[in-house]
C-alpha positions in Angstrom: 0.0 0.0 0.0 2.7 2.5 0.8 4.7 1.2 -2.4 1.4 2.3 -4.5 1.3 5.4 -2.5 4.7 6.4 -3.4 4.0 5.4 -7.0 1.3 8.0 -7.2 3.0 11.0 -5.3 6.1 10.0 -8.3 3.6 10.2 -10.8 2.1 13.5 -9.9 6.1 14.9 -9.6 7.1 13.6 -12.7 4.0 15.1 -14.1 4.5 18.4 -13.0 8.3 18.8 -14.2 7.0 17.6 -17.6 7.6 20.8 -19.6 4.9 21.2 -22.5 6.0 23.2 -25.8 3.6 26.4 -26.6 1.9 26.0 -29.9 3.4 28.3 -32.3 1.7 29.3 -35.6 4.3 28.5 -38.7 4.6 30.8 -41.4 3.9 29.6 -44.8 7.7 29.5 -45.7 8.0 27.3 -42.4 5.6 25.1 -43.5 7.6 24.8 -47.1 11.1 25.0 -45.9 9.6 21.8 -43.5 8.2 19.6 -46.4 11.7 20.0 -48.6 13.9 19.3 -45.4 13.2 17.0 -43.0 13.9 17.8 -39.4 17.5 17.2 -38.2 18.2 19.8 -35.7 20.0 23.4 -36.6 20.9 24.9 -40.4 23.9 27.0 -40.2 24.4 29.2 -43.3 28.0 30.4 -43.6 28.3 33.9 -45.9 30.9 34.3 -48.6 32.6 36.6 -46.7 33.2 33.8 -43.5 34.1 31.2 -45.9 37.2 33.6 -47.4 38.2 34.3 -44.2 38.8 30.7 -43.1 40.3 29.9 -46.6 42.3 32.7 -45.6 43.1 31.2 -42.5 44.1 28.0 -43.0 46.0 29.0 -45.8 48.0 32.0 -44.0 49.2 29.8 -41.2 52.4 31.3 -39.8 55.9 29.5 -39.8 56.0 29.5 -36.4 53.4 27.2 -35.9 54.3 25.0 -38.9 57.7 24.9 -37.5 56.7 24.1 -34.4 54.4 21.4 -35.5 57.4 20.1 -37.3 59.9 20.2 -34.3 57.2 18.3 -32.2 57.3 15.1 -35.3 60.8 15.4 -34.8 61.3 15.2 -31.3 58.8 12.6 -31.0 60.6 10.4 -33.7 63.7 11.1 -32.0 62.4 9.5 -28.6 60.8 6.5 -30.6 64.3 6.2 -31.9 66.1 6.3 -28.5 63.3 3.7 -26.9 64.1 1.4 -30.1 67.6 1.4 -29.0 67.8 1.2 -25.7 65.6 -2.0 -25.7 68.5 -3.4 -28.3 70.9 -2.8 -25.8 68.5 -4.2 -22.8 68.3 -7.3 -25.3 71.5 -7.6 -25.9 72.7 -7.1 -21.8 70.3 -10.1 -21.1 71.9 -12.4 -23.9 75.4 -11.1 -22.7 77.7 -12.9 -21.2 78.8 -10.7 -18.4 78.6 -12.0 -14.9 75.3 -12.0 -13.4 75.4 -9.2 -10.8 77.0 -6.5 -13.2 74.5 -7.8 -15.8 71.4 -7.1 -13.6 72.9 -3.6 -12.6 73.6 -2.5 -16.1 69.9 -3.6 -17.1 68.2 -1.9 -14.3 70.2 1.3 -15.2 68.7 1.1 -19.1 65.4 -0.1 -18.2 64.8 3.4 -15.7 66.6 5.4 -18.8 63.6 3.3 -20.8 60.6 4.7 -18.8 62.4 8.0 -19.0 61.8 8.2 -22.5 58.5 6.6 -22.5 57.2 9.5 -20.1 59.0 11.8 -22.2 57.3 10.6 -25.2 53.9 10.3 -23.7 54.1 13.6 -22.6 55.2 14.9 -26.2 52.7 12.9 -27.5 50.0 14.7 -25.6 51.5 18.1 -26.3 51.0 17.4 -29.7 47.2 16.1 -29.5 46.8 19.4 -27.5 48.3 21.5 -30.7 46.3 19.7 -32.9 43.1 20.7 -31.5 42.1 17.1 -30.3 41.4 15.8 -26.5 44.0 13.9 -24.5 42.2 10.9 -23.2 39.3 8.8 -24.4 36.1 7.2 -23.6 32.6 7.4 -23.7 30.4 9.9 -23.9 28.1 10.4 -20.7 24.7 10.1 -20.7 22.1 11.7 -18.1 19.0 10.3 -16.5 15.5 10.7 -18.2 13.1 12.7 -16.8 10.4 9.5 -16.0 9.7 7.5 -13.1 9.6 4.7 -16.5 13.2 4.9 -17.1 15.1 4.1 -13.6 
């Protein structure tokens, strides 16, 4: 009884956060701009004036960022270079034949100069997404709760 209570006094909430849409009179050119194009949300129109400016834009881009676009490739090559190598050498000290404990120290030594340049490159790596324009990280997008006792 107190479950169906509760169900009710939801009911009559929801109900009351339910927004309802004003009726709106369309103009006849709504009415024929609706039948040629369905519904999918917002039109943008972009003038010919915006559309030289960003021609002009992406074609005017400055040295300095080209170059520094360029010197970010290199350095991160460079670093995928150096990790290449050092796990050569890493291989190589295991299939050495040096005694045992100098072995072990040598390869601990390389493998903390190995996350080094793994950090290093990550965090080049991320500069780079950041100077792109894109978003570090990944994921899903997040999703939010309905307004309806119906969807918990």
């Amino acid at each position: 009884m107190a479950i169906e209570s509760l169900m009710q006094q939801t009911g009559v909430f929801v109900d009351t956060l339910t927004v309802k849409p004003a009726a709106t009179v369309k103009t006849e050119t709504e009415v024929a701009q609706d039948a040629v194009t369905p519904e999918q949300g917002d039109t943008v129109t972009i003038s010919e004036e915006g559309r030289a400016l960003i021609a002009m834009e992406s074609l005017g881009k400055s040295d300095d960022e080209s170059d520094q676009e360029t010197d970010m490739d290199q350095t991160i090559d460079s670093l995928k270079d150096r990790i290449q190598k050092l796990e050569e050498e890493i291989k190589a000290l295991e299939d050495g034949d040096l005694p045992e404990d100098r072995k072990q120290t040598q390869i601990q030594e390389k493998e903390n100069m190995l996350m080094d340049l793994r950090d290093q490159l990550l965090k080049a790596q991320q500069t780079k997404l950041k100077a792109d324009g894109m978003a570090e990280g990944g994921g899903t997008r997040a999703n939010g709760f309905g307004n309806t006792a119906g969807t918990f």
